[in-house]
C-alpha positions as CSV (number, residue, x, y, z in Angstrom):
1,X,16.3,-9.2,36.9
2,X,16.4,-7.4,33.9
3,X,16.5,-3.4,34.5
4,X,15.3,-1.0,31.5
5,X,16.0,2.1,31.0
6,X,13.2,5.5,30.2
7,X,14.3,5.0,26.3
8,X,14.0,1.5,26.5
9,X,10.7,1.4,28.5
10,X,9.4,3.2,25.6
11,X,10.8,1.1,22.9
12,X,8.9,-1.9,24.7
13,X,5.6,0.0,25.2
14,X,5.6,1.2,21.2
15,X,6.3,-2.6,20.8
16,X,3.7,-3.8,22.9
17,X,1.0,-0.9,20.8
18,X,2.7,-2.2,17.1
19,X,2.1,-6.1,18.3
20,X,-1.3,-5.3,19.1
21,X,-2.7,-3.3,16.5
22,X,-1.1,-5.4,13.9
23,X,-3.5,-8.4,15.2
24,X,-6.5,-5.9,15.3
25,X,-5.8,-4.8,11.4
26,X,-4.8,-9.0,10.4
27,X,-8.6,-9.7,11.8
28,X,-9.9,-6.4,9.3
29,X,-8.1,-7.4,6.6
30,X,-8.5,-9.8,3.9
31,X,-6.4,-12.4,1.7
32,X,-3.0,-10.7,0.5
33,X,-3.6,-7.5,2.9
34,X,-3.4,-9.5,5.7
35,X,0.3,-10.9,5.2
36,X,1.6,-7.4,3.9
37,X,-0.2,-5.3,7.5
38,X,1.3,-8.4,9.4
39,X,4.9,-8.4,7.9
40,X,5.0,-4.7,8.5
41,X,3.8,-4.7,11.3
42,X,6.6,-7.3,12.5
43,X,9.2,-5.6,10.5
44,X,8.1,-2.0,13.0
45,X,7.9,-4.5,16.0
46,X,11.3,-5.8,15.3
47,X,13.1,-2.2,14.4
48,X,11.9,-1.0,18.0
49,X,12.9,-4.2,20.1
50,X,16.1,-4.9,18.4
51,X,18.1,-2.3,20.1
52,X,16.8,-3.8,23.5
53,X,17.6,-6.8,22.8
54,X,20.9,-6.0,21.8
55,X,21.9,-4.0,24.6
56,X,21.2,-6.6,26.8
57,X,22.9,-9.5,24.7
58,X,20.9,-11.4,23.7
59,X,21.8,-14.2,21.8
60,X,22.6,-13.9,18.5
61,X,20.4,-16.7,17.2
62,X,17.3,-15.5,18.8
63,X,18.5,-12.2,17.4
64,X,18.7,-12.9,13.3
65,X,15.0,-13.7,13.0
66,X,14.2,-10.5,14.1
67,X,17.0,-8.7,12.0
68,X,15.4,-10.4,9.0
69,X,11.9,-8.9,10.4
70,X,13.2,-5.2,10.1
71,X,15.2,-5.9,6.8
72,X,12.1,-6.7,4.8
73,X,10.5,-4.0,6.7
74,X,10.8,-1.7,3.5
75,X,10.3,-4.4,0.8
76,X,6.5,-5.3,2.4
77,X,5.5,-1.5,2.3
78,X,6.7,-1.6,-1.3
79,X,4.1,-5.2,-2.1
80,X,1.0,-3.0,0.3
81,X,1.8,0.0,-2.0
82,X,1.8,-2.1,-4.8
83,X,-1.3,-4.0,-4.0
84,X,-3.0,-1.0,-3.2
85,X,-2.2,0.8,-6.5
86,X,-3.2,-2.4,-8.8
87,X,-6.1,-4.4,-7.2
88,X,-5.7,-7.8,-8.8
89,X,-1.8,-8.0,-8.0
90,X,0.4,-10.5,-6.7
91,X,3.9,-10.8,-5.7
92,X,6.1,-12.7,-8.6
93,X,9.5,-14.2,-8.5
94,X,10.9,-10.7,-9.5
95,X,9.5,-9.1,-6.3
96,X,10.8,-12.0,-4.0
97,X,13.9,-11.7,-6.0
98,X,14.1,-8.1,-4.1
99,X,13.5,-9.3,-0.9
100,X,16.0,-12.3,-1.2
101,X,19.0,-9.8,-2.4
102,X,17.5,-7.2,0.6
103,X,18.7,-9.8,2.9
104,X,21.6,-10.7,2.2
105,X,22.9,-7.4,1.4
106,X,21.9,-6.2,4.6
107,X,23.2,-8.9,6.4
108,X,26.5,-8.4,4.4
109,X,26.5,-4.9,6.1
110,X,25.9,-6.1,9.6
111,X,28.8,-8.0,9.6
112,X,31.3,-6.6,7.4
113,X,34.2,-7.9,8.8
114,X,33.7,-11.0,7.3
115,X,37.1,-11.7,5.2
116,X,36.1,-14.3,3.2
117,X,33.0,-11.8,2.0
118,X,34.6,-9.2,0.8
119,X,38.5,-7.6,1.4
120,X,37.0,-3.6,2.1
121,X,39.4,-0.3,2.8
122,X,38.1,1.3,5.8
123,X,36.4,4.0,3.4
124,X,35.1,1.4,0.8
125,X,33.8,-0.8,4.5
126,X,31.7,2.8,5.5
127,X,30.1,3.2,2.2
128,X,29.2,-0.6,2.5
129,X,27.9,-0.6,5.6
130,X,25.7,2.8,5.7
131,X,25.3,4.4,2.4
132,X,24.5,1.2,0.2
133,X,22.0,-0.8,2.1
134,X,20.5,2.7,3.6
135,X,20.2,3.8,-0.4
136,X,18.2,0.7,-1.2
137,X,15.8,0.8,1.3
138,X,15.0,4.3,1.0
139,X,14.8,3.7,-3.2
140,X,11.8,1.0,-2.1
141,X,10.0,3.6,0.2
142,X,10.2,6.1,-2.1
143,X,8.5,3.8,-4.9
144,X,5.9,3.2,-2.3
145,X,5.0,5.8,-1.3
146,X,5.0,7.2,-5.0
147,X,2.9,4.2,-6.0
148,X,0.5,5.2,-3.3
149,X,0.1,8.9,-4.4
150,X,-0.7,8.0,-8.3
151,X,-3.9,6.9,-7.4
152,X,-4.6,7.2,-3.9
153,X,-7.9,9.6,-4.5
154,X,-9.6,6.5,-6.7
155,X,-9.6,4.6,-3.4
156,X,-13.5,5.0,-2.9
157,X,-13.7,4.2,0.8
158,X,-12.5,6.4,3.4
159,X,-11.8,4.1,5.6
160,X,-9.6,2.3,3.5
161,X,-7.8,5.5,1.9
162,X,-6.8,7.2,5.7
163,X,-5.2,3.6,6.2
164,X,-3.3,3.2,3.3
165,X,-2.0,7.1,4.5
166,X,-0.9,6.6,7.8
167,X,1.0,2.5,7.3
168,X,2.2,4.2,3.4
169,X,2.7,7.9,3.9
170,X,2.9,8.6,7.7
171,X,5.2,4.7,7.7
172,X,7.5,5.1,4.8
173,X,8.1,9.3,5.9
174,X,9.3,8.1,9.5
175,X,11.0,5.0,8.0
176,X,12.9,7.7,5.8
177,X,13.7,10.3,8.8
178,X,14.8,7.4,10.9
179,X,17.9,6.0,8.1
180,X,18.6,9.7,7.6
181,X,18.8,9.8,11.6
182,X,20.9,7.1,11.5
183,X,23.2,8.3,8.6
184,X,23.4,11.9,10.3
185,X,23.5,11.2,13.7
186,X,26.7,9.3,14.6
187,X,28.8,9.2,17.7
188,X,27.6,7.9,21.2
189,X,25.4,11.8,22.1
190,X,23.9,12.1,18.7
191,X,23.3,8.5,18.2
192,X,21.1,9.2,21.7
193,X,19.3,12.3,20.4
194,X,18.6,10.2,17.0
195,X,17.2,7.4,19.1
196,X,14.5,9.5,21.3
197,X,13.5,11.3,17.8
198,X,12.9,7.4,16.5
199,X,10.8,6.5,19.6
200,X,9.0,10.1,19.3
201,X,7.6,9.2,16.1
202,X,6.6,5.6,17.0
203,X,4.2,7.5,19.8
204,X,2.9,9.7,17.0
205,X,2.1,6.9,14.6
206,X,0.7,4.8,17.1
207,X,-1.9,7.4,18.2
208,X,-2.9,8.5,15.3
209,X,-3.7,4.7,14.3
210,X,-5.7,3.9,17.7
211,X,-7.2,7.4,16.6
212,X,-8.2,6.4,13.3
213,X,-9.7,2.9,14.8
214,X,-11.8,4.8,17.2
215,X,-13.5,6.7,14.8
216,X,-14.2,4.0,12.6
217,X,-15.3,1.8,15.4
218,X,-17.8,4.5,17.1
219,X,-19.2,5.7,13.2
220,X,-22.4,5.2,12.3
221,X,-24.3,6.6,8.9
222,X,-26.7,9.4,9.4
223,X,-29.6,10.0,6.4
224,X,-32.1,12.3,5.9
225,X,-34.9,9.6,5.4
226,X,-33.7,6.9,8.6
227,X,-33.6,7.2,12.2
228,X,-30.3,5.7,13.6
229,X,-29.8,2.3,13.5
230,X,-28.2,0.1,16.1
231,X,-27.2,-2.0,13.1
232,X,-23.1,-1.5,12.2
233,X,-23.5,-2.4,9.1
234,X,-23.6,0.5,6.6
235,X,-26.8,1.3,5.6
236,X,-27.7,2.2,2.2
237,X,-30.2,4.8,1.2
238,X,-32.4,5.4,-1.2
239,X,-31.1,8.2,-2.5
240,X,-27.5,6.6,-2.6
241,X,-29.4,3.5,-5.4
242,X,-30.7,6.7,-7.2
243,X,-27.3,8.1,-7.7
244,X,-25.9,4.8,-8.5
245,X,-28.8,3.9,-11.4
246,X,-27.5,7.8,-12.8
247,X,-23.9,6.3,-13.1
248,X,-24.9,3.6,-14.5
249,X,-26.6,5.2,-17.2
250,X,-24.0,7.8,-17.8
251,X,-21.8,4.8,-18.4
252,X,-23.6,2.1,-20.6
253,X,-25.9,5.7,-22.6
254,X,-23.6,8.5,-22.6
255,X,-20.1,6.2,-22.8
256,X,-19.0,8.7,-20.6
257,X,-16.0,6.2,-19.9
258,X,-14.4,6.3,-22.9
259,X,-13.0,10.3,-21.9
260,X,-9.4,10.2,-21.8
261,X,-7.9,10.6,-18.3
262,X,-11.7,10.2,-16.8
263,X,-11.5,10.5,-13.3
264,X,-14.3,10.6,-10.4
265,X,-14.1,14.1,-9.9
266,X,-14.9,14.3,-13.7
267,X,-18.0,12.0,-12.9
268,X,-19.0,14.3,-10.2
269,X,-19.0,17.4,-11.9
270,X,-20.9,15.6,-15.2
271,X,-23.6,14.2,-12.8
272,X,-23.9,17.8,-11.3
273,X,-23.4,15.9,-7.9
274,X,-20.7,16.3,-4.6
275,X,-17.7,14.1,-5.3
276,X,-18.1,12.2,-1.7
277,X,-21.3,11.3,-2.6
278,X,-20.4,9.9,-6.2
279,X,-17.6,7.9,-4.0
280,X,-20.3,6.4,-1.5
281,X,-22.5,5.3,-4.3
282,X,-19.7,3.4,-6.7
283,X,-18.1,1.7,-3.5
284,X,-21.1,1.5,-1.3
285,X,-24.1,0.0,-3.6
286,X,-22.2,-1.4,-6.5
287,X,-19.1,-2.7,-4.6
288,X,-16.0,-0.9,-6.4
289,X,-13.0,-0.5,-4.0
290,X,-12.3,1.7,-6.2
291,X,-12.7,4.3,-9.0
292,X,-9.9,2.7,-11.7
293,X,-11.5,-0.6,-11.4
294,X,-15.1,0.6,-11.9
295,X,-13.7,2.7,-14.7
296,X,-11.9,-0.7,-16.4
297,X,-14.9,-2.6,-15.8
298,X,-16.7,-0.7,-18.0
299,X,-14.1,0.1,-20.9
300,X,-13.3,-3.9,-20.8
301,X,-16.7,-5.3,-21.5
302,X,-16.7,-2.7,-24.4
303,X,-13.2,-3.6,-25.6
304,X,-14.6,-7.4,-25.7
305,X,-17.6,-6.6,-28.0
306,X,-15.6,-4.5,-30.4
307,X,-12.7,-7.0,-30.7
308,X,-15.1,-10.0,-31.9
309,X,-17.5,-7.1,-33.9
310,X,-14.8,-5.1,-35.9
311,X,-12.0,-7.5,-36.5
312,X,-10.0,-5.5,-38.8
313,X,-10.0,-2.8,-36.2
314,X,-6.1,-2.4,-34.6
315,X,-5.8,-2.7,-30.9
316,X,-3.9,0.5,-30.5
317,X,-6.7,2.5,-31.5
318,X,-9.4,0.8,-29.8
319,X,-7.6,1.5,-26.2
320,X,-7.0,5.1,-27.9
321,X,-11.2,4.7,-28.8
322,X,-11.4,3.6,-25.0
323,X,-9.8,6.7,-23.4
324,X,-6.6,4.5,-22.4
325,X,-3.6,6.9,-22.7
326,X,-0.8,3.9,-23.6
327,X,-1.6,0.3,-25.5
328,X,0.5,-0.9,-22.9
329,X,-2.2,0.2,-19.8
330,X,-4.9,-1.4,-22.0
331,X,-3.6,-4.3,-22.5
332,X,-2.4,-4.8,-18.9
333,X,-6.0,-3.7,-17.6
334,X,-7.5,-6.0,-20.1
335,X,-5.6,-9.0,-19.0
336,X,-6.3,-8.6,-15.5
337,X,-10.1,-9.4,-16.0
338,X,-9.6,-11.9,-18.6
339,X,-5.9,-13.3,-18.2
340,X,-5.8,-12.5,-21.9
341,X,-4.5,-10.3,-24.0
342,X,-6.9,-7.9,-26.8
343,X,-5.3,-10.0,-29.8
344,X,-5.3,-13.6,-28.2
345,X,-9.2,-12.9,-27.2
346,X,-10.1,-11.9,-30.5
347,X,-8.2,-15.2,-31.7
348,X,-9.7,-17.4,-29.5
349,X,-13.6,-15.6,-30.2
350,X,-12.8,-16.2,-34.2
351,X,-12.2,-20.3,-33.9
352,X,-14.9,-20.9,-31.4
């Protein structure tokens, strides 16, 4: 009979908590969230149980699949920041590409003693095995958890933006203290200390996700003109549709959308209104997850008429006209709604 110790009880209770919440967010989630929450999800399962299963020898084949789990561990926080930031994204051969060369360099370093791999010094075999695969996954947390921070206040729903906080910012801040733990931290004591500090922070993450599920679970919407419903569903009010018609008009009268750098506080303060209410009304009653997509909506239909109506007119000042800061950013928001670009949609409008 297998005999765990405190530290490793711990591990396997924090696994137990990752396994199951993972399955609670796959059944909130939808289409490409789902496989990003799941795979790192697995990847956190994996980087608690693997030291178990290790120290009890386990067999090595049972063991790789799970290796692989915690290598990509970094690479799927990357694709969730990534999704997160651009909402019609998906993963190309360029992004797998990273994944692919992840693996095997990480592999590389978990057996370096491989001769016919490579013929390392002992110095040259250190930096191989620590510095180099530790460097590349803490370059893709970094560019998550930047890519999360550009535009993490256009995220209308609250809900949405406290959990792209705790797996982005709270996940990829303890995935960075846990490789500097393990860079820092070496010898048989300190490798000890680095492991409770690891399994600390599992605890931490863990309640503040069961924290932030209770809260949305027990929430329900309070309004001046309705008595409390028993209904779940978020209920929309009256005045919410009046503030909604107002942005409407702002938008398609006052072309308020074509400011440079127009953001929802700007909307807000225009409309005279509180920025959480502006918020409710763009992602509650007209269905914009959030504020760059509403904003691209807009400036796209209008990019569309003036294409076909002013031929002569060059696309680098129409997305200057628009309030887009780059051609580049125009012509990527314009694709995403179309799947073409400004000039071949004015080509294809003149020859129909």
């Amino acid at each position: 009979m297998l005999q765990f110790s405190l530290l490793e009880t711990i591990r396997l209770i924090v696994f137990t908590h990752i396994i199951l919440l993972t399955c609670l967010m796959y059944f909130r989630l939808k289409r490409w969230d789902r496989l990003y929450v799941t795979m790192i999800g697995l990847g956190a399962a994996a980087f608690y149980i693997l030291p178990v299963l290790r120290f009890h020898s386990v067999n090595k084949l049972i063991l790789l699949p799970i290796f692989i789990l915690q290598i990509g561990l970094a690479f799927w926080l990357w694709l969730f920041a990534l999704n997160s930031r651009y909402p019609q994204f998906k993963p190309e051969n360029r992004h797998w590409a990273v994944l692919i060369f992840k693996v095997i360099l990480t592999i590389a370093w978990a057996y370096p003693n491989r001769s016919f791999f490579l013929d390392l010094s002992d110095n040259e075999l250190l930096i191989w095995r620590i510095f180099l695969p530790a460097a590349f996954t803490l370059v893709l947390i970094i560019l998550a958890i930047i890519t999360a921070a550009q535009k993490i206040y256009d995220e209308l729903n609250q809900d949405a933006r406290d959990k792209r906080h705790l797996t982005i910012f709270y996940g990829g801040g303890a995935l960075i203290i846990n490789i500097l733990i393990f860079i820092i931290f070496r010898g048989p004591k300190l490798q000890i200390i680095g492991q409770w500090i690891t399994v600390v922070f599992g605890v931490i993450l863990i309640s503040n996700i069961y924290i932030l599920i209770i809260k949305t679970f027990f929430y329900k919407r309070k309004d001046d003109d309705l008595k409390e419903s028993e209904i779940p569903e978020y209920i929309i009010t009256a005045k919410e549709r009046e503030l909604a018609q107002r942005i409407e008009e702002s938008f398609n009268n006052e072309e308020v959308f074509k400011t440079e750098g127009f953001t929802v506080t700007m909307l807000a303060s225009h409309l005279q209104e509180k920025e959480y209410k502006v918020r409710l009304a763009i992602n509650h009653v007209m269905g914009y997850r959030n504020f760059n997509e509403f904003l691209n909506k807009y400036r796209i239909e209008a990019a569309k008429e003036i294409l076909i109506k002013e031929p002569e007119l060059q696309v680098i000042r129409l997305s200057m006209d628009l309030g887009y800061r780059s051609l580049a950013g125009f012509n990527k928001a314009f694709k995403e709604q179309t799947s073409l670009t400004p000039t071949e949609y004015r080509n294809s409008s003149n020859l129909k």
